[in-house]
C-alpha positions in Angstrom: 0.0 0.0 0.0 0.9 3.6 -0.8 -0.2 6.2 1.7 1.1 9.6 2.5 0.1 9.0 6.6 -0.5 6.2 8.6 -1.8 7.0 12.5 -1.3 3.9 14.9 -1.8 3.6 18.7 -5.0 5.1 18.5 -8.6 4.9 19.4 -11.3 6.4 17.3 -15.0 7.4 17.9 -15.6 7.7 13.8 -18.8 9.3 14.3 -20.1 6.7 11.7 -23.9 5.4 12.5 -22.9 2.3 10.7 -20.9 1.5 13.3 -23.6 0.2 16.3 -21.3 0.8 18.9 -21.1 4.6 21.2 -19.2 7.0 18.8 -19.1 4.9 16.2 -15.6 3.7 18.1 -12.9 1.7 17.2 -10.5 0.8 20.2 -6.3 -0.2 19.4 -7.3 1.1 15.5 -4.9 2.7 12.6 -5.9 5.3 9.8 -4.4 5.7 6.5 -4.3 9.2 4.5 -4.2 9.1 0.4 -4.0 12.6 -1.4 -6.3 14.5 1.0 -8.3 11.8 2.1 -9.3 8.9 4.6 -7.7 5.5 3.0 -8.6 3.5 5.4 -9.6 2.8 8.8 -10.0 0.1 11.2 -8.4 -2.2 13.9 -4.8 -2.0 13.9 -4.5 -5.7 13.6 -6.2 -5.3 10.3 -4.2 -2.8 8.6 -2.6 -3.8 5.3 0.8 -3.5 5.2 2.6 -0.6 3.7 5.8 0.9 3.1 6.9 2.0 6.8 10.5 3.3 5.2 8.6 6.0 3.0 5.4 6.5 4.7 5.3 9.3 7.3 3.8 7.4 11.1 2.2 9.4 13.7 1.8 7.6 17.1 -1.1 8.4 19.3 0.0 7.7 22.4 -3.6 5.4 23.6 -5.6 9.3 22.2 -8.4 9.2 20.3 -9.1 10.2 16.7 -12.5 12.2 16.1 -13.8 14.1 12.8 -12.9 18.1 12.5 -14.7 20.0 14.9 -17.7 21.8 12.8 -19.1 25.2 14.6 -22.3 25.2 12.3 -23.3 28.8 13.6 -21.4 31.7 14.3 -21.1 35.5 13.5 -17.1 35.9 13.4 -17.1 38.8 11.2 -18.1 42.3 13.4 -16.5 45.2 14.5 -17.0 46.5 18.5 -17.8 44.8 21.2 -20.6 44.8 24.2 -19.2 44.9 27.5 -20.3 48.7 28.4 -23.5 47.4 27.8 -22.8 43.9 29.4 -21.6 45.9 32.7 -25.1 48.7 32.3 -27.3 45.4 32.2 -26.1 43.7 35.6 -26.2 47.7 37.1 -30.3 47.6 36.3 -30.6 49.1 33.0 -33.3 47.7 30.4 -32.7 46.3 27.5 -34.9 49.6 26.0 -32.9 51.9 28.2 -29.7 50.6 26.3 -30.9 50.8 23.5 -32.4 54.2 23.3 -28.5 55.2 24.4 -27.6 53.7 21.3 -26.4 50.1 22.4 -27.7 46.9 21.1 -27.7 45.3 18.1 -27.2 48.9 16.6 -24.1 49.6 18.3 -22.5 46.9 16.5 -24.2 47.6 13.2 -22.6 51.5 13.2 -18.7 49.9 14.1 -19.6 47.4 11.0 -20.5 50.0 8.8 -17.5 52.1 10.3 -14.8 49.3 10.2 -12.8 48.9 6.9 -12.8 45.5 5.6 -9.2 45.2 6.7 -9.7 45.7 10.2 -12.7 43.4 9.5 -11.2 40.9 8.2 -8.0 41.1 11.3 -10.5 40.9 13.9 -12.3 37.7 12.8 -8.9 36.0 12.1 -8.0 35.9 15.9 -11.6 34.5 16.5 -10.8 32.0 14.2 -7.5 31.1 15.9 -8.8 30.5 18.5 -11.8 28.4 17.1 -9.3 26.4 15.3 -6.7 25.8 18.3 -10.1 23.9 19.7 -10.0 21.2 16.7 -12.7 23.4 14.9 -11.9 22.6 10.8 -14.8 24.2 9.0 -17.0 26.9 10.6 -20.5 28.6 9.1 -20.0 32.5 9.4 -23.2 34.8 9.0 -23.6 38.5 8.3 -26.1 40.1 9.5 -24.5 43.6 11.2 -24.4 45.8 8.2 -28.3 45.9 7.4 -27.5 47.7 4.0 -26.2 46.6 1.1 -22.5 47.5 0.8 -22.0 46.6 4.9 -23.6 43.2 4.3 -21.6 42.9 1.1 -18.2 43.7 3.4 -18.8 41.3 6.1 -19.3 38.4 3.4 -16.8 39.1 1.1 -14.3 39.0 4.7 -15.8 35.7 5.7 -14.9 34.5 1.9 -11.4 35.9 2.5 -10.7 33.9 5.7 -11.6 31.0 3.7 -9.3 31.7 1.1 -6.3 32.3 3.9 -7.0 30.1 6.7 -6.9 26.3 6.6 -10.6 26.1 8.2 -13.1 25.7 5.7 -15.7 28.6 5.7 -18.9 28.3 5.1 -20.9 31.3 4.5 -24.5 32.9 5.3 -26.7 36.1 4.6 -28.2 37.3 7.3 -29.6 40.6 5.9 -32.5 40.1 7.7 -31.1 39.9 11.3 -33.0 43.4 12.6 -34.4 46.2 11.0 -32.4 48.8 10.6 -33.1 52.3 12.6 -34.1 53.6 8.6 -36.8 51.1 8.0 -37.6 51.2 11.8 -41.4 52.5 10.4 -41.6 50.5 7.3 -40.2 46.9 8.0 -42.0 45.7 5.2 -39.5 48.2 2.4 -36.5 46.7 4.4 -37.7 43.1 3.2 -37.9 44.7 0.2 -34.7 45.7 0.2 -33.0 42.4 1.6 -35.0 40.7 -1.4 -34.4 43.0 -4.7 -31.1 44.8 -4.0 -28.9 42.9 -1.2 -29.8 39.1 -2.0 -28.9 39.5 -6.0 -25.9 41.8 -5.1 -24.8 38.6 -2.7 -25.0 36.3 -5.7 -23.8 38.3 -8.3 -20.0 38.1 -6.1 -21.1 34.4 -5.2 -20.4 35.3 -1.7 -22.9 33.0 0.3 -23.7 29.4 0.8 -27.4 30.1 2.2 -29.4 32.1 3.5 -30.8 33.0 7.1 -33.8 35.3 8.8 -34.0 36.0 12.0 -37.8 35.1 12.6 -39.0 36.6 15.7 -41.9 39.6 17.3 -38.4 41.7 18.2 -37.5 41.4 14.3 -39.5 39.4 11.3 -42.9 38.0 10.4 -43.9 35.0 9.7 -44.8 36.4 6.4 -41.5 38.3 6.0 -39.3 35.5 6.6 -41.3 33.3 3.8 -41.2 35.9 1.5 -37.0 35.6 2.3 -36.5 32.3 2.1 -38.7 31.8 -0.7 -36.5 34.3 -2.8 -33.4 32.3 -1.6 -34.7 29.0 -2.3 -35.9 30.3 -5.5 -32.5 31.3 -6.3 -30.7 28.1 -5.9 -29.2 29.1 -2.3 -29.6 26.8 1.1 -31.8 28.1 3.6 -32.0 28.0 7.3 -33.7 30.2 10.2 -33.5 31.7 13.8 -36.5 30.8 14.7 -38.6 29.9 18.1 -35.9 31.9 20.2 -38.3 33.9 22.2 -41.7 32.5 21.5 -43.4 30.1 19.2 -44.2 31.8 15.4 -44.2 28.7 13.4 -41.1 29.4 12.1 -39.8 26.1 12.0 -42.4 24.2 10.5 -42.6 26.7 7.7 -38.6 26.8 6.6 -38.9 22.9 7.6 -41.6 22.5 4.6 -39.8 24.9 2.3 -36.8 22.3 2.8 -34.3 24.7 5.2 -30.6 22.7 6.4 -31.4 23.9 9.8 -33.7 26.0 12.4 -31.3 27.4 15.0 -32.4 28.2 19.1 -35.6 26.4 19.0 -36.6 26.8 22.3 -40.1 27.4 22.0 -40.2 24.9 19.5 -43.5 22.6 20.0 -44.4 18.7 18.8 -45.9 20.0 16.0 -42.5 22.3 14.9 -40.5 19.0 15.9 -42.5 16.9 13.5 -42.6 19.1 10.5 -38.4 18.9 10.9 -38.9 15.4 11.7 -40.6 15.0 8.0 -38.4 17.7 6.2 -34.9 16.1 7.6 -34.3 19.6 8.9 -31.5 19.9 11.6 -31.8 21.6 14.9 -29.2 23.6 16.3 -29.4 24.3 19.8 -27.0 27.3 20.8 -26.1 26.8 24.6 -24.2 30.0 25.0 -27.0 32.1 24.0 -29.2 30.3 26.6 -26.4 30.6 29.4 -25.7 34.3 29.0 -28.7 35.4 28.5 -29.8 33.4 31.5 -33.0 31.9 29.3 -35.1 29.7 31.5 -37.1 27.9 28.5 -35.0 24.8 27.7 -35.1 23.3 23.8 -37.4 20.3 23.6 -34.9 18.1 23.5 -36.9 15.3 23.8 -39.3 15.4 21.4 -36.6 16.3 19.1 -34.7 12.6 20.5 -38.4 11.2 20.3 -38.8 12.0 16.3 -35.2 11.4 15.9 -34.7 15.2 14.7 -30.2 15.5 14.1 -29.5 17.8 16.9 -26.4 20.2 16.1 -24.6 21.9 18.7 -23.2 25.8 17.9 -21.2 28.5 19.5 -23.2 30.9 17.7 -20.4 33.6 19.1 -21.6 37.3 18.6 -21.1 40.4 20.6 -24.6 40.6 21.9 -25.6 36.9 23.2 -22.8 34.7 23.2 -19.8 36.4 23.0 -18.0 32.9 23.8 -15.4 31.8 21.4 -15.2 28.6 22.1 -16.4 25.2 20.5 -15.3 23.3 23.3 -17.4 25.3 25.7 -20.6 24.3 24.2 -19.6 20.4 24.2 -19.8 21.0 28.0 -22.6 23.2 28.0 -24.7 21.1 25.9 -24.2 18.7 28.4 -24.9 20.5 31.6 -27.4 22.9 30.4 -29.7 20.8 28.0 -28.8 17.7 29.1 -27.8 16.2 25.9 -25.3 12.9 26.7 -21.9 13.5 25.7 -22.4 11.4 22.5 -25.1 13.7 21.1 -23.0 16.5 21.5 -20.2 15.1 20.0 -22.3 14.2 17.3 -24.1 17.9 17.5 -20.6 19.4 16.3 -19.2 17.0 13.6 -22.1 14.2 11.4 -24.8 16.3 12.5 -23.0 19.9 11.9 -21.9 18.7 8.7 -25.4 18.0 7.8 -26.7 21.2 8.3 -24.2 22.8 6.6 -25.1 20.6 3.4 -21.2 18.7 3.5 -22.1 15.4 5.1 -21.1 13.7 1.9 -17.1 15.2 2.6 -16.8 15.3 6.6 -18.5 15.0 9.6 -17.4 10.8 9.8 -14.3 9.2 10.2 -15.0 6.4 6.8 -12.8 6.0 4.0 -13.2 7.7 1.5 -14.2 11.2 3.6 -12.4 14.1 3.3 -9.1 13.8 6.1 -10.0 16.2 8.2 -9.8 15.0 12.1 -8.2 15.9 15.3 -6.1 13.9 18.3 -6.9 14.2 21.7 -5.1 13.6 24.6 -7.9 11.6 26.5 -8.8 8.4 28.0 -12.5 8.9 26.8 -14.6 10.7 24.4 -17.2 12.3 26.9 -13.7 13.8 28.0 -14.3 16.4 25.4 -17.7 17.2 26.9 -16.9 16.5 31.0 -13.8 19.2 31.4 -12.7 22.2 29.9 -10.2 24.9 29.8 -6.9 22.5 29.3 -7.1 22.5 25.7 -6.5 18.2 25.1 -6.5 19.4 21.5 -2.8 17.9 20.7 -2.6 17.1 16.1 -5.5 18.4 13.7 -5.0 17.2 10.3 -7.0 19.4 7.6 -7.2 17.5 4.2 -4.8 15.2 5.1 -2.0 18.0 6.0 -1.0 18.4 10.2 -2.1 22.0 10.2 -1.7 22.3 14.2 0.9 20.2 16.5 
């Protein structure tokens, strides 16, 4: 055999359903890399023999193996940060006494538009440092804090850029209709205009998004609105996903679920009927921990009924300056654990087959299987709930990114 890596004294949670046992895991196993990709994989005492004088051999020390980490929702690109507000909120101010001071959502929106795509662009790299230090190999990035056309525009064609210079895969999303702008602030209906005639075919003339997202809420968009979005997005060949059910229960996931959306993200006021329309559809749902936990939300995603109607469950950082300013993949393994209960399996799965699902590259990564893309890290642990039980030692020791060590 001819291979460019061989990886022995492993273990391996593959991540592969096929494989009926916890992680898909394979205990005292070996993978083999071939021009960017998995080889093979299996016991140890199964690997075919190869050339061990020209074939580079990493030993893993009794580690384990697991598919890139894949942070399926996050908002990397912005300019600004929150903590004035952050530090006014636990003081007693409102959320409308901030805002009428200028803070929010609009605070970041005005150092967006301010920022140059440089800074932009420097800014979102260190995020993404960090992201990938974690074992994180392909991240979604939304826009969503410019709320015109040429800010929107910046923020995507930066996240395209950090694709183009960073070994992480980016994976990008339009989120022109995140909030309505302080312009439209009378006429929400001429923004949706807007997002539909002038942004989205702007977006596609420069090919700079993968889908498309609406923040479907009583704080931002209809029901209608959101449709009328999607619908255009659909219509025009791009994937489409939602914030939907964050704050209250719109029917927003059933709807994007029957107009065939990758994923509804938050969810937690998501009810049966919501979980079986995804259920039907094949939609994911992406539960956001660090939103819940620093916006101390009390109303926990069903994540029952979504286990009940076998709905994938994908676990996100969903880092922004507003709600989850957390940069940290690892972080939500735990918090997905403690805070929603998910078992350290599910979460696992929530940020690699299922991730990669609702980012539409389940075919490529997401599993550990020959033939897959070689993208996966080594940990220094005796177990894969390790990953979820601890954190702040970063156990992250090798990631390989298309069958190339990127980080040692």
């Amino acid at each position: 055999m001819s291979w460019d890596q061989v990886w022995i004294d492993v273990n391996i949670a593959t991540m592969d359903p096929d494989i009926s046992v916890p992680y898909g895991a394979i205990t005292d196993a070996a993978l083999a890399v071939k021009e960017g990709k998995i080889a093979w994989v299996g016991p140890r005492s199964e690997l075919p023999q190869f050339d061990v004088l020209s074939t580079p051999v990493y030993r893993g020390k009794g580690g384990w193996l697991t598919p890139g980490i894949i942070d399926a929702h996050t908002h990397l690109v912005f300019a600004g940060n929150r903590a004035n507000e952050f530090e006014l909120r636990l003081q007693g101010a409102s959320y409308e006494e901030i805002a009428r001071a200028g803070g929010g959502i609009i605070s970041t929106v005005k150092a967006c538009r301010d920022a140059s795509e440089a800074e932009l662009f420097d800014l979102a790299r260190q995020r993404l440092n960090a992201l990938a230090k974690e074992g994180v190999t392909t991240v979604e990035i939304k826009s969503g804090y410019g709320l015109d056309t040429d800010t929107e525009l910046k923020l995507l064609r930066v996240a395209r850029e950090l694709g183009k210079h960073h070994h992480v895969d980016v994976k990008t999303t339009f989120l022109g209709a995140h909030a309505i702008p302080p312009e439209y602030k009378n006429d929400s209906d001429a923004y949706v205009d807007l997002v539909i005639d002038e942004m989205l075919p702007a977006v596609i003339a420069e090919n700079l998004a993968d889908a498309v997202d609406v923040f479907c809420e009583n704080i931002a968009f209809s029901l209608a609105q959101t449709e009328r979005v999607l619908s255009a997005a659909k219509a025009a060949g791009l994937d489409i996903k939602l914030h939907a059910e964050q704050l209250s229960n719109l029917g927003g996931s059933a709807m994007a679920a029957k107009l065939g959306a990758k994923s509804v993200d938050h969810i937690e006021y998501l009810d049966e009927a919501g979980v079986k329309a995804l259920s039907e559809s094949g939609t994911c749902a992406t539960l956001l921990p660090g939103a819940y936990y620093f916006l101390r939300e009390t109303q926990m995603p069903p994540i029952d009924l979504l286990r009940q109607y076998q709905v994938p469950m994908v676990l996100a950082s969903d880092y922004n300056p507003g709600s989850s300013p957390l940069c940290s993949s690892l972080l939500m393994l735990n918090m997905g654990c403690t805070l929603f209960r998910l078992t350290p399996e599910e979460a696992l799965a929530g940020m690699t087959r299922n991730a990669a699902k609702a980012l539409g590259i389940e075919e490529s990564v997401g599993v550990l299987r020959a033939g897959m893309q070689a993208d996966f890290c080594h940990w220094d642990i005796t177990t894969p709930a390790a990953l979820a039980y601890s954190y702040g030692v970063n156990v992250c020791k090798d990631v390989v990114k298309k069958g190339r060590l990127v980080h040692q």
